[in-house]
N, C-alpha and C positions, 0 to 999 in steps of 0.2 A: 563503660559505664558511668561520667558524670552524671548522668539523665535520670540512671535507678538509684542513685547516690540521695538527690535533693529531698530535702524533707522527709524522707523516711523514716517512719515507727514501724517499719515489720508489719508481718502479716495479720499478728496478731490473732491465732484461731480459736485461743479462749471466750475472746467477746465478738468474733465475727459475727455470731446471728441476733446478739444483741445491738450491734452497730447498725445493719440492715434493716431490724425492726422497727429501731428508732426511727430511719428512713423511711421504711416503705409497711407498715406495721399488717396490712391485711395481704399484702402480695403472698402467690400460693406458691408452694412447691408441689408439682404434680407429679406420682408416682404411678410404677407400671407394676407397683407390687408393695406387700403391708411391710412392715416394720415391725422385725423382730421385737425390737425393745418397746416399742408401743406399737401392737397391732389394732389398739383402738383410736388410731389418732386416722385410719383409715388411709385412701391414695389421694388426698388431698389437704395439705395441714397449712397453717398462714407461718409465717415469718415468727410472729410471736410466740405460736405453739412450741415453734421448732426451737428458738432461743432457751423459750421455760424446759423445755423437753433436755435440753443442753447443760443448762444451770442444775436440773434435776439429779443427772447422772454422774456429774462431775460432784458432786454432793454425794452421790452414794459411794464414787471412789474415796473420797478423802476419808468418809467411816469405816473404809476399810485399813485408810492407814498411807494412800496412796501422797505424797510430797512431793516439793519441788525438787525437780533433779533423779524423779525414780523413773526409771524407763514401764512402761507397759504395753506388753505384746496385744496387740488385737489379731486375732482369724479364729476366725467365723465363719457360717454359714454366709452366701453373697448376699448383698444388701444396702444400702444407702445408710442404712444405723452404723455402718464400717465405718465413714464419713464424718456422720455425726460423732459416735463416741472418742475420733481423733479431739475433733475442738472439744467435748467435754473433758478427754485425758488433758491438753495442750491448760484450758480452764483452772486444773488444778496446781499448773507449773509442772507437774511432770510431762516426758517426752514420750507421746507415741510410739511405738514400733509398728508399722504394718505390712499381714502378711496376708497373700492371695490364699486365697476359698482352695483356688485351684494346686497348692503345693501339695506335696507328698507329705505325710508324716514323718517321713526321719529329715527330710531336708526341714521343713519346721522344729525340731528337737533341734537338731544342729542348730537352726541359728537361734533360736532359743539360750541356747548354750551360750555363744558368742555375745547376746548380749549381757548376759551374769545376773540370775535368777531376779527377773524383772515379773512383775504382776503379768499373767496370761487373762484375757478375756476369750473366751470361746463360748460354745452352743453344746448341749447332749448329744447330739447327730457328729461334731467333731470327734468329742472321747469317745463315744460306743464304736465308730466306724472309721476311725481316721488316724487318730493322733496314738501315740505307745504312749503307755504308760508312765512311762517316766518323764512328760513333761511336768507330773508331780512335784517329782525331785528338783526340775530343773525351775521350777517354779516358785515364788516367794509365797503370791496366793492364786487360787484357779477361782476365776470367777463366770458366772455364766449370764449370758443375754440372751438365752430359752432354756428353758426346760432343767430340770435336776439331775444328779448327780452326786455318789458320794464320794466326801471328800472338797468337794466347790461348794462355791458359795453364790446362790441364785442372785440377782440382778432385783426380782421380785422384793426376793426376802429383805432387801434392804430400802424397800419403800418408806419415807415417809423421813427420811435422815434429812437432818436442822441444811437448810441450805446456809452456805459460804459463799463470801467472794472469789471473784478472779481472782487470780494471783498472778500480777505482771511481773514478764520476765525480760531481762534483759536482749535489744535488738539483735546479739550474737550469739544469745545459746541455743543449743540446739533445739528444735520447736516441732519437729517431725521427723522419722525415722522410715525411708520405703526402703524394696530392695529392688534393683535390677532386672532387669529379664532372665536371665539365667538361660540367655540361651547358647552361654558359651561355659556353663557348668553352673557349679552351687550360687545365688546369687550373691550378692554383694550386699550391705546395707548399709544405704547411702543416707548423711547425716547432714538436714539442710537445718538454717535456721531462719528468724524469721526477717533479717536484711535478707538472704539471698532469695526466701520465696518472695518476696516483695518487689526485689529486681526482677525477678520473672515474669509478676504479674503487670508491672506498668505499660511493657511493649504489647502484650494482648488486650489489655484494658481499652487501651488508647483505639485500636483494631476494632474492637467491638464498639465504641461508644461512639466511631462515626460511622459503621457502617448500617446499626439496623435503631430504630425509635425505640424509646425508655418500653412503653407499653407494647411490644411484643417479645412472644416468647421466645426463650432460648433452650432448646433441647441439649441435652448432654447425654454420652454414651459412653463411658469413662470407666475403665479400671476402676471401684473403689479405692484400692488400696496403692492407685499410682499418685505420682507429686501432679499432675495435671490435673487430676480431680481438686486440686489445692490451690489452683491459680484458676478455673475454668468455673467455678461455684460460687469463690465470691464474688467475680467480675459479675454474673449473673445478678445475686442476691443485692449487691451493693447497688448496682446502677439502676435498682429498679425493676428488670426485666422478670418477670412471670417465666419461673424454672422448672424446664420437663427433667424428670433425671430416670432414666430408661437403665433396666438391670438387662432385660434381653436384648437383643437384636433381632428376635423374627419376624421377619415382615410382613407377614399379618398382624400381628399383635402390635406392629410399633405404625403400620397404614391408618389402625383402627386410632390408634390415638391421634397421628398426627391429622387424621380426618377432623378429629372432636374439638381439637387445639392446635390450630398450626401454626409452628414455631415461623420466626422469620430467620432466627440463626442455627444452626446444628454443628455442633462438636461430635464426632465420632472416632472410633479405628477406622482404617483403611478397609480392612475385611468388613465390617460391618457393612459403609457406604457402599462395598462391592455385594454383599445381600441385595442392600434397597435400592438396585439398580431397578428389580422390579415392579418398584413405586413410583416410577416415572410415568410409567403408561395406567397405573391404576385411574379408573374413573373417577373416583371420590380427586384427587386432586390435593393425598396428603401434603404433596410435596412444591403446592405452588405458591405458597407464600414465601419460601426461605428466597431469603434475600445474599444469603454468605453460608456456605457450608465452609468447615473447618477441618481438618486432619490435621496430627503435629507426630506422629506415634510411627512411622514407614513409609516405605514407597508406596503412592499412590500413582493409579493405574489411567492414562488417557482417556480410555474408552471409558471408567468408569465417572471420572471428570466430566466429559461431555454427555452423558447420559442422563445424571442428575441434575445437572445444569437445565438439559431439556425438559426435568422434567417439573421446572420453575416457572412462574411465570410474571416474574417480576422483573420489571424494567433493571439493568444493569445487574443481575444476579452474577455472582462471582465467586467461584472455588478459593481459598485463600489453601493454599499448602505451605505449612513452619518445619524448618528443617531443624535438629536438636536433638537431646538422649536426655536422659533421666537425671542425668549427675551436672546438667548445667542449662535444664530450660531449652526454649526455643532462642537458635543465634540467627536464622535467617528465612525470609520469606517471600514467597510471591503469591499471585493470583493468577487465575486462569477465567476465561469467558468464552462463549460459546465463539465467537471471530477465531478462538486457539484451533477450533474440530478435531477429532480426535485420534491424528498423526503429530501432536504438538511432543519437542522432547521434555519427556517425563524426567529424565536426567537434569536436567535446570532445575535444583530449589531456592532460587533465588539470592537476596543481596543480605547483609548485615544489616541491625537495626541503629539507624546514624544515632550517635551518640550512647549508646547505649554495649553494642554487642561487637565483636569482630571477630575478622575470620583469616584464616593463613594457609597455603598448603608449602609444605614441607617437602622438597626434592627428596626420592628416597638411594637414588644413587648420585646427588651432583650434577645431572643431565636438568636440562631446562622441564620444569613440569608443565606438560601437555596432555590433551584424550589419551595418545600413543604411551604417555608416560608419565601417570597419575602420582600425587603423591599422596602423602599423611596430609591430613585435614584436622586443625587445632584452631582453637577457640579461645575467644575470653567473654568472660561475663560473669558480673555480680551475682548473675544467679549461679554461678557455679558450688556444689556441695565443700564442705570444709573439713571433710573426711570420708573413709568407709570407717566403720565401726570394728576394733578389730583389728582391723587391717589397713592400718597409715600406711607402713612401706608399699602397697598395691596404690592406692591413691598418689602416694608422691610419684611413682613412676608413669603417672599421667600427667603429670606436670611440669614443663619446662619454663622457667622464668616466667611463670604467670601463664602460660598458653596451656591447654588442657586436648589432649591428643583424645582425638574420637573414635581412633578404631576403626575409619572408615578412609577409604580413597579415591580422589577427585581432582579437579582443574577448577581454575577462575579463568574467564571469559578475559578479554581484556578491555570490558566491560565493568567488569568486578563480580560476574556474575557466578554464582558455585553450582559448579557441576557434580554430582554424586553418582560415581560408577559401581563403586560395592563393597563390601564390608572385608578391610585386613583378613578375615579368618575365612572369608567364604569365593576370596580368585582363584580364579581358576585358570592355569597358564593355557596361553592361544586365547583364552576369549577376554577381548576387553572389559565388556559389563554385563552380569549377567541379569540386573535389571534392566538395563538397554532392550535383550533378549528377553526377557517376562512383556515390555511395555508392547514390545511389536508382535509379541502372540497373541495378547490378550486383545487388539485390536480388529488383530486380523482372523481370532476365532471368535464369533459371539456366544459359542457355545460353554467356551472355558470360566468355569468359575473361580478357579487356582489354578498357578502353572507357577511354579518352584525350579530354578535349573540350580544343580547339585552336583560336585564332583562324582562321580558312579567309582567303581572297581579299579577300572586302569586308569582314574584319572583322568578320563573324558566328561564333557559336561552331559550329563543325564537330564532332563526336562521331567518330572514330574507333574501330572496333570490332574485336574481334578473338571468334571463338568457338569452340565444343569441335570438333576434329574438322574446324576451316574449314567447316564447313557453311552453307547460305547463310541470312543472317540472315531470320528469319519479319515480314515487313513488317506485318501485321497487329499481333503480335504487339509489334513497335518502338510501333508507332501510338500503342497505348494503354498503352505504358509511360512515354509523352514529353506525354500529353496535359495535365498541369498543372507539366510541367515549361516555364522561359523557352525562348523561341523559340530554336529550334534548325535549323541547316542538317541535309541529309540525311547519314544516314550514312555515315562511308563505310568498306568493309571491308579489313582487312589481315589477313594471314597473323601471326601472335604473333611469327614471329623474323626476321620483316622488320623490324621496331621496333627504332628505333639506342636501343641502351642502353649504360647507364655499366655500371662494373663492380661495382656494388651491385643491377643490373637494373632500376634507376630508369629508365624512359621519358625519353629525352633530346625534351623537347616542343618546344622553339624549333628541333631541328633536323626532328622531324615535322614541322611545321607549315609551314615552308621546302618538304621532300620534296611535302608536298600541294598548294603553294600551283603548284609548278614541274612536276608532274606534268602529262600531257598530258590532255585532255577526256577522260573515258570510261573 
């Protein structure tokens, strides 16, 4: 990291949309849905709305009491206002916490807890139907960004409080609080500040600013409440580019817009992009301006890489796939182009970012690390988080002398190149990768819209399948798709949104894998 080091002032997410404004003051942010805290600013507001909308809110926290140094939980109903109210908490010098739409109630209270009775922002639809009671207790004040409640305090009712400055805070305090996926239990909450989002944002920056022109747009599909959302929004807002920011992924709804405004760059999930494989062949031609489609959040799938690719039609169009986790940004990356087709190995994510990021794999017995004998895969980077919250001793034991152990295991080419065969908690002995095996089904069945391979019962790998339409899967068809692939248990079929997912749409497998193992015969 010399590279995210130079000249750095942080992220800065108090005055981010006042910085932008100053730039680009009518540029629009385009929405696919209102705004809880202003649904009268409608699905299309400028840079300046959005700032004043920012200074407004961060003015109504501080009437409540809110200071530099006080944590405040956001979750809420899903929304883009998740986003916004971070840089208005951030605004006031207190730190964010944010928590997915999608979490359970008691895992919310829990970590609620864990931060030590911090201001709660939530919605009516949260308390009547979601959250217990005692986030009361657990809570310093309950504030709401719709609707009433007693006991909280409306978002409304404190219209019209004396606006205040920013309050600049120091490059190393903490400046955002996400959690984890949780897809290997309760999440984690990971405490970045505004040097390390900063070092995160320079290597994407730099990505985006030569790949597509100031004046087209940039679609985003993004977790609200992940740190990507945090490095992906202002690259957008700052450089200029006209921001789509999409809460669904259904491809109709997201066809119809990219018909009306089509982006030249798109940030997605993996899942998502595998939806809008069916917008390749749509008429309208949502998809033929993008110039650079983006994932950084899982395995992405071959087949679904060449599909969108085709379904561009712009000279030198290119998949960019960033390999990386939550707790330390993107460490490395490649691209993809239709010349790859779509037998290219999905298993390559590429090199480190020179000067900036690196990468190591760690032998896990002594034996030289190769495909046959993958090791630990660790990292360094500026962008890396400077704690869980909580929970230091879990965060030191990912760290070795500065290296940040990811959980995951893999080869370098002797190339330099990082190969990603599969996640610590999810091999499975006999098979080497079990995304290797996801990339060659998904190729070779066009039908499959998800395919999950899971330890099953006796510890054989289990493929669960998911395909267009539920349809029932063509056995023949499976047969001789699986014929030189490792032995495999039968398949077995799920509906797509029966799959417990995080709120990145990551496939939560350890808890698959539980559901099938406990599921009754048949």
């Amino acid at each position: 990291m010399f590279l995210q080091r130079i000249g750095s002032k942080g992220i800065r997410l108090g005055t981010l949309f006042d910085r932008a404004a100053a730039r680009h003051p009518a540029n629009l942010v385009i929405l696919d849905h209102d705004l809880d805290i202003a649904p009268q600013l409608g699905r299309r507001a400028t840079l300046t709305e959005l700032a004043d909308l920012v200074d407004d809110f961060a003015s109504r926290l501080w009437s409540v009491g809110a200071r530099p140094g006080d944590h405040v939980v956001v979750h809420k109903s899903d929304g883009f206002d998740i986003s916004l109210l971070a840089c208005a908490v951030a605004r006031t010098g207190a730190i964010p916490v944010l928590l997915s739409p999608q979490l359970d109630g008691a895992t919310v209270a829990e970590l609620i807890r864990r931060v030590g009775r911090p201001f709660l922002v939530t919605d009516r639809d949260k308390l009547d139907h979601h959250l217990p009671a005692e986030v009361f207790d657990l809570s310093r004040e309950v504030l709401l960004a719709s609707g009433e409640h007693e006991g909280a305090v409306s978002f409304a009712s404190l219209a019209g409080a004396e606006r205040v400055p920013a309050v600049p805070m120091p490059i190393d305090h903490p400046t955002l609080i996400t959690h984890t996926s949780g897809t290997t239990g309760t999440p984690k909450l990971a405490v970045h500040t505004g040097m390390s989002f900063q070092a995160r944002y320079r290597p994407q920056a730099t990505v985006v600013k030569s790949a597509v022109r100031r004046s087209e747009p940039v679609a985003v599909h993004v977790s609200f409440v992940h740190s990507r959302m945090f490095t992906a929004m202002p690259i957008a807002i700052l450089q200029g580019h006209p921001l789509i920011v999409l809460r669904d992924d259904d491809p109709a709804t997201v066809g119809d817009l990219f018909a009306q405004v089509p982006p030249g760059f798109i940030e997605a999930h993996p899942n998502s992009f595998l939806r809008w494989e069916v917008l390749a062949d749509d008429p309208r031609g949502p998809l033929a301006n993008v110039k650079y489609f983006s994932s950084t959040f899982d395995a992405i799938h071959p087949r679904t890489v060449n599909t969108l690719l085709k379904g561009s039609r712009r000279k030198g169009r290119r998949f960019a796939q960033a390999y990386g986790q939550s707790e330390v940004g993107p460490i490395a990356a490649r691209t993809y182009s239709l010349k790859d087709g779509t037998d290219f190995n999905g298993r390559c994510v590429g090199v480190p970012f020179p000067g900036m990021t690196g990468v190591r794999v760690v032998s896990r017995n002594g034996a030289p690390v190769s495909k046959e004998n993958p090791g630990f895969i660790e990292v360094r980077s500026d962008g890396r988080i400077v704690t869980y919250l909580g929970e230091h001793g879990r965060w030191q034991k990912q760290v070795n002398d500065g290296w940040w152990r990811m959980g995951d295991l893999g080869f370098r080419t002797r190339f330099g190149c990082l190969h990603l065969l599969d996640r610590e908690v999810d091999e499975i002995p006999g098979v080497q990768s079990t995304l290797e095996i996801e990339d060659k089904l998904f190729t070779r069945l066009p039908e499959l819209v998800e395919v999950i391979v899971i330890p099953g019962p006796d510890g054989r790998a289990v493929p669960v399948v998911c395909t267009q339409d539920d349809a029932p899967l063509d056995e023949l068809a499976w047969k001789s798709a699986v014929v030189d692939l490792p032995a495999l248990g039968a398949p077995v079929q799920w509906r797509l949104e029966d799959l417990p997912q995080t709120a990145t749409t990551k496939i939560k497998r350890l808890e698959l894998a539980r559901l099938i193992t406990d599921a009754p015969a048949g």
